[in-house]
N, C-alpha and C positions, 0 to 999 in steps of 0.2 A: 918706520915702515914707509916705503915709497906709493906713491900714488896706483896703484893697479889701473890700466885700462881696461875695458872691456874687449872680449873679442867675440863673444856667444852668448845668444839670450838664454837665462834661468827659464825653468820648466813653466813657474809662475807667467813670468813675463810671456814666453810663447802662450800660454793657452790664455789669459786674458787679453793679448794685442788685437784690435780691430782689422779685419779685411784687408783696409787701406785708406791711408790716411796722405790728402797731398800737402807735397814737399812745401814750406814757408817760402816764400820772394826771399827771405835769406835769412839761412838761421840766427836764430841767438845764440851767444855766448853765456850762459845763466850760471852763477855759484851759490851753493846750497853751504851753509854752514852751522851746524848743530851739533850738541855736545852728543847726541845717543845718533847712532847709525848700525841697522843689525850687519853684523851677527851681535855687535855690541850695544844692544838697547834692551831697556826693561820693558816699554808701552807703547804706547800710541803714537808719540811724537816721531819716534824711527823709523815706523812704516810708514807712515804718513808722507815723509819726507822722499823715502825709497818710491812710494808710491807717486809724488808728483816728479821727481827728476825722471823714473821710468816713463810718465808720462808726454811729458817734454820731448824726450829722447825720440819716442815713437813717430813723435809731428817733424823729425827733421833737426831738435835744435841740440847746442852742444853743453852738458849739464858736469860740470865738477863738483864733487860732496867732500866737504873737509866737515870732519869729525875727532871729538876726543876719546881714544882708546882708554887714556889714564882716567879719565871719568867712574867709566863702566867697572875699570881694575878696582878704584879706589873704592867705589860703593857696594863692592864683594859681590858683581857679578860672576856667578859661576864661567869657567871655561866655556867658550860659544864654541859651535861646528866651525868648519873653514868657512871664510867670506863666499858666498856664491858667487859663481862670475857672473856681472854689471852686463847688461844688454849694449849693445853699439849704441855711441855719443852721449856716455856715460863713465867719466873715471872718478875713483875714489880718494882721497889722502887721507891716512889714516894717523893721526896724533899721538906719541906715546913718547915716555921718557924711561928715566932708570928709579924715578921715584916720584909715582906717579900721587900718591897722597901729597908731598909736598906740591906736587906742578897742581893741583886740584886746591889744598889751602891757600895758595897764593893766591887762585886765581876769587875763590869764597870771599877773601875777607878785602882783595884791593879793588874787585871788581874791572878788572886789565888781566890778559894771557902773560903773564910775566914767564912762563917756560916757553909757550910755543908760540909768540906774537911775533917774532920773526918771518919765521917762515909763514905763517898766517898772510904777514903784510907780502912775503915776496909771493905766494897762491893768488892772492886779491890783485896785484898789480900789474895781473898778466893780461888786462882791459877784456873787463866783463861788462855785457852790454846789463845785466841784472846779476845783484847781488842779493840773497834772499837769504834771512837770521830766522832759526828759527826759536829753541830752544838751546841759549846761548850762556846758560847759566855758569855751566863751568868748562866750556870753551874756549869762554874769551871774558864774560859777563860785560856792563854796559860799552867796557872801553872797547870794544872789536866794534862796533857797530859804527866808528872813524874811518875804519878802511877800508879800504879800494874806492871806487868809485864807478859809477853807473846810477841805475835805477835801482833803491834799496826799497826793499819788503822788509816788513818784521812779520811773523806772523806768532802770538801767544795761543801756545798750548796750554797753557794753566795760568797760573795767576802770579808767577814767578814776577811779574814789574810790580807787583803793589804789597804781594804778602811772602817772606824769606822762605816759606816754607812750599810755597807753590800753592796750597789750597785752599786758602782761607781756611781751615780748620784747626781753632783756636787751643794749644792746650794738647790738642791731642785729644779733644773729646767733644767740643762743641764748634757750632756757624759760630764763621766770626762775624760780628757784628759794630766791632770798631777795634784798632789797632794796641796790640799790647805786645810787639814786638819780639822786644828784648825779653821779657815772662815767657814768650812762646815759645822761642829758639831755645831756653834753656829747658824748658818743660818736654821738648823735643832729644836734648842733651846736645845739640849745637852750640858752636859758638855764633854770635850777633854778628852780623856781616859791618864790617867798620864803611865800605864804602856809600852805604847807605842812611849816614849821617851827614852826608854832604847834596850836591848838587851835582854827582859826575850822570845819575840816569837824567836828570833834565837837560845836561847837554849832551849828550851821546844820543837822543833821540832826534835831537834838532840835523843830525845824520840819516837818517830814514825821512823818505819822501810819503812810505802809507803804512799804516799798521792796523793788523788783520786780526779779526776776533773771530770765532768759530759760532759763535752765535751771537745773538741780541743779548742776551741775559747777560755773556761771559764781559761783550764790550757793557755794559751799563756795569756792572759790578767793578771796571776797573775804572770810571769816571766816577764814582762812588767814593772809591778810597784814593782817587785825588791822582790818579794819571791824567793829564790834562790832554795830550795831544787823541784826535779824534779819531776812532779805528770805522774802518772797513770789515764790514758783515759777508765772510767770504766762507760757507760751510764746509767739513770735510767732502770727501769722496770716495767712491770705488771704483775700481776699474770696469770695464765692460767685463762679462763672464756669460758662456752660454748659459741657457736654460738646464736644470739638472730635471731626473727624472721624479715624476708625483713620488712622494712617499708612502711605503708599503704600506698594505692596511693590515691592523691585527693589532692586538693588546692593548692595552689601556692610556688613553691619552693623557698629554702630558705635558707643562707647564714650565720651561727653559730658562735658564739662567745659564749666560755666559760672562765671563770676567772673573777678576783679582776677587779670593776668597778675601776681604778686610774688613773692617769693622765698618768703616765708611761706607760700603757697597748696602747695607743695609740687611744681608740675606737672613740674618737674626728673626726680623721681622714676617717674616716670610714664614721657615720652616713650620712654625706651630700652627700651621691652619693647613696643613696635610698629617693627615692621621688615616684609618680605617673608613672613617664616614666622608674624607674627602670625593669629590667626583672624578678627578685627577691625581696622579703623580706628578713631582717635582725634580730634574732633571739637572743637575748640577754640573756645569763645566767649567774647570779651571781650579787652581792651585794657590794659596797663600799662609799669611802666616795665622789668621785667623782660622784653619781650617780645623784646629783640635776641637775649637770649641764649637765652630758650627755640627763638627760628625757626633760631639758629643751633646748637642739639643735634639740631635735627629737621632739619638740612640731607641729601638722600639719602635721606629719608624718607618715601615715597613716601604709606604708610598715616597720617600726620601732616597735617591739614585744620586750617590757622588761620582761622577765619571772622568776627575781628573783630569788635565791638561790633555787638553786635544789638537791633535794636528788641522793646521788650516783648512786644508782639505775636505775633514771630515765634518766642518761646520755644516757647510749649506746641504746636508743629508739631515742634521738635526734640526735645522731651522725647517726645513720642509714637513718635517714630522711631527712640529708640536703643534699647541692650539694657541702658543702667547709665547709673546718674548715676557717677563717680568722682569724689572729695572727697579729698585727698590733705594736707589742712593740714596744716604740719608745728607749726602756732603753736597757742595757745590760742584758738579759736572759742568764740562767746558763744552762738548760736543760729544756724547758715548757712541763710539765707534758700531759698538757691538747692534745698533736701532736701526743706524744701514745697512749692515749686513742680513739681519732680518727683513728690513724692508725690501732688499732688493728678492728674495724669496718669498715677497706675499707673505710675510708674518707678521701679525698686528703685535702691539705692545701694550703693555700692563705697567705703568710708569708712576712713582710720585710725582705728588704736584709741588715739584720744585725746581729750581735751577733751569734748564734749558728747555727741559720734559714737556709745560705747557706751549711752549710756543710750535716746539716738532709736532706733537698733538694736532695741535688750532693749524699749521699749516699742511700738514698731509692728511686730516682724517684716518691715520693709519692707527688709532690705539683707544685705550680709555686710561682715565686719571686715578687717582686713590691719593686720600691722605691719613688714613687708620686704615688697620686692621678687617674692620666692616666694610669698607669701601671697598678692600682687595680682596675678599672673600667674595664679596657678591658679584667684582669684575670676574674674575675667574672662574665663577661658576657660571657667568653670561656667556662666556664665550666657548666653556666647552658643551654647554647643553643647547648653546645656538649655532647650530653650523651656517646659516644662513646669514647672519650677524655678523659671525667668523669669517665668512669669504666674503663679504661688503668689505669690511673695516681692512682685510687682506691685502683686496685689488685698489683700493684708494692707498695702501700703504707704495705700492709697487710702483702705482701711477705716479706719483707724488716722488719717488725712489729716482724715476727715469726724468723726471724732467725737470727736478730740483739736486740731486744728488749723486748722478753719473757720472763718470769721466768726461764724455764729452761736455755736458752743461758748465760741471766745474772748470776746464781749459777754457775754455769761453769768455768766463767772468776774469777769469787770473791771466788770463793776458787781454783782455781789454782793460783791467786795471795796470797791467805794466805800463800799456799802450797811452793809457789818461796821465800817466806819470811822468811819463817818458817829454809827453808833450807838453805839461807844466814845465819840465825841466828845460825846455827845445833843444830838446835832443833827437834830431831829427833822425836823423840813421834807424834808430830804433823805433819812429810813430813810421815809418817806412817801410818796415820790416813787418808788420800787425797790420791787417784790415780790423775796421773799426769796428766793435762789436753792437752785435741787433739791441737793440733797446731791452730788451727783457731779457738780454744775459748778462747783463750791469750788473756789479756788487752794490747790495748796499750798505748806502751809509751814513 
């Protein structure tokens, strides 16, 4: 499949793009390279991606996304819609083969694109002033992160450098708390990745100039299991999006859950403390493979709403209408998308005290903690019988939204970090190209 240019912004794109935004002293050249790119992605790592190259694109600069098609085929993604057409200074290449399991095993167990490194090196060689990796697992895995050259980003979406499985979650059932590899992979029914018994990730890194962790937690947990080189604290984002209208009043309020129904997401814990004598309903969005057994703990349950995969659109109608996001992961989260999306609608959260949860807490005042059961009954009942409480905890979520977690904040940090990068490198074209960012839109590190 050949590279699609853009020629027309997506509906998305149109209605989240800013006013007006001036042109850079001279664009960048930026390549985005990740194995999920939608229509072809399962999570968060594809939009995310989609969402910083749209972003780029808008300030003027010129953004190419090479992605693997056979990826997505070979992990039994259902058929996607058509590609949406890419907004202007935006093209795509899209990676695929005639046997895309094998081009995906090769790439699993040698850790190098052996189908599609070719053409990879001839995309990268067309002098990109940044080349940014993002989730490159089965792309290209550590060996792509050799080519081209420029200012290289990594940026981890999960925990794909230190644990095979991406989550630390050992087994298939427990935190991992130290390394049992090979047991896990198989416990998982993988095979053990062979290039992972060597030294090819410690050199392939020493190719990347910075590497970006979604939060504090995600980078300390990968210096933990012995990734040595030092990341950069660079949080997700959302785009600007106008104000939607207050949420109807009438019927019974209601306690939100959006995300992958799995085991990990924790929502087990949850359902049994909405019953009849609950204060609230519990409001269910999204789809997995865990879902038989969540409908069937909620069987009799009257205050239990499963409302299935929702179109994006129709979120920020239901974030405006509940009294709490709950976030109940029992796993290691890297950055949970679904907390900004909330925040940016003034919706506090209801979060375990684990993983990334306390630090977004401690730095926006936007939510409250739980670590049992008692602790999540009694947030949840603070927050729908305090409306007062509720719209505090609300507007510190919002405020904290806009000046920690927007588009503009986030472009800020991430090209003043190309910019610090560029200038280690003296690569002057490029510190040339970036006025130097204000002291407090620094990533840190």
């Amino acid at each position: 499949m050949s590279g699609r240019p853009a020629d027309r912004p997506d509906a998305a794109a149109a209605r989240d793009a800013p006013a007006a935004i001036p042109p850079p002293p001279r664009p960048l050249r930026v390549a985005m390279v990740t194995t999920f790119y939608p229509p072809f992605a399962f999570g968060g790592d594809g939009e995310y991606v989609r969402r910083l190259a749209h972003a780029l694109a808008r300030r003027g600069h010129a953004v190419e996304v090479v992605h693997d098609v056979d990826a997505y085929r070979a992990l039994g993604g259902p058929a996607p819609a058509a590609p949406a057409a890419e907004p202007p200074g935006v093209t795509v290449h899209a990676l695929e083969s005639k046997a895309p399991v094998l081009s995906c095993l090769a790439t699993h167990q040698l850790g190098r694109p052996l189908v599609h490194g070719r053409r990879i090196r001839r995309i990268l060689a067309r002098g990109f002033d940044v080349i940014h990796f993002h989730n490159v697992s089965l792309v290209g895995g550590p060996g792509v992160l050799a080519y081209g050259a420029g200012v290289k980003l990594y940026t981890a979406h999960e925990h794909w450098l230190v644990c095979p499985m991406h989550t630390l979650w050992r087994h298939g059932r427990e935190l991992c708390t130290g390394r049992q590899c090979v047991r896990c992979a198989l416990a998982y029914r993988r095979p053990p990745q062979l290039w992972r018994a060597g030294s090819l990730l410690a050199r392939a890194s020493r190719h990347v100039d910075a590497f970006i962790a979604l939060s504090r937690f995600s980078a300390d947990k990968h210096a933990e299991f012995g990734f040595a080189p030092p990341m950069t604290v660079m949080a997700p984002f959302l785009p600007d999006a106008p104000d939607g209208p207050p949420a109807a009043p009438g019927g019974r309020p209601y306690v939100l859950f959006v995300g992958r129904l799995e085991r990990i997401k924790g929502l087990q814990d949850v359902i049994p403390l909405f019953d009849a004598a609950s204060p609230a309903d519990l409001w269910v969005a999204g789809t997995g493979t865990y879902e038989p057994a969540l409908r069937r703990l909620a069987a009799g349950r009257s205050s239990v709403r499963f409302l299935g995969h929702r179109p994006p659109e129709e979120l920020p109608g239901l974030y405006r209408g509940a009294a709490a996001l709950v976030a109940p992961s029992i796993c290691y989260e890297v950055f949970p998308l679904v907390v900004l999306e909330a925040f940016q609608q003034g919706l506090p959260v209801i979060a375990r005290r684990l993983g990334p949860y306390p630090d977004i807490v401690a730095q926006s005042g936007g939510g409250l903690l739980f670590e049992d059961r008692t602790e999540l009954a009694a947030a949840i009942g603070s927050l729908v019988t305090d409306p007062a409480r509720r719209a505090a905890l609300g507007a510190a979520a919002r405020a904290a939204f806009r000046a920690r977690w927007s588009e503009e904040a986030a472009l800020a940090a991430y090209l003043g970090l190309v910019r610090a990068s560029a200038a280690r490198r003296g690569l002057r074209a490029v510190v040339e190209a970036l006025p130097a960012a204000p002291e407090d839109a620094r990533p840190e590190r």
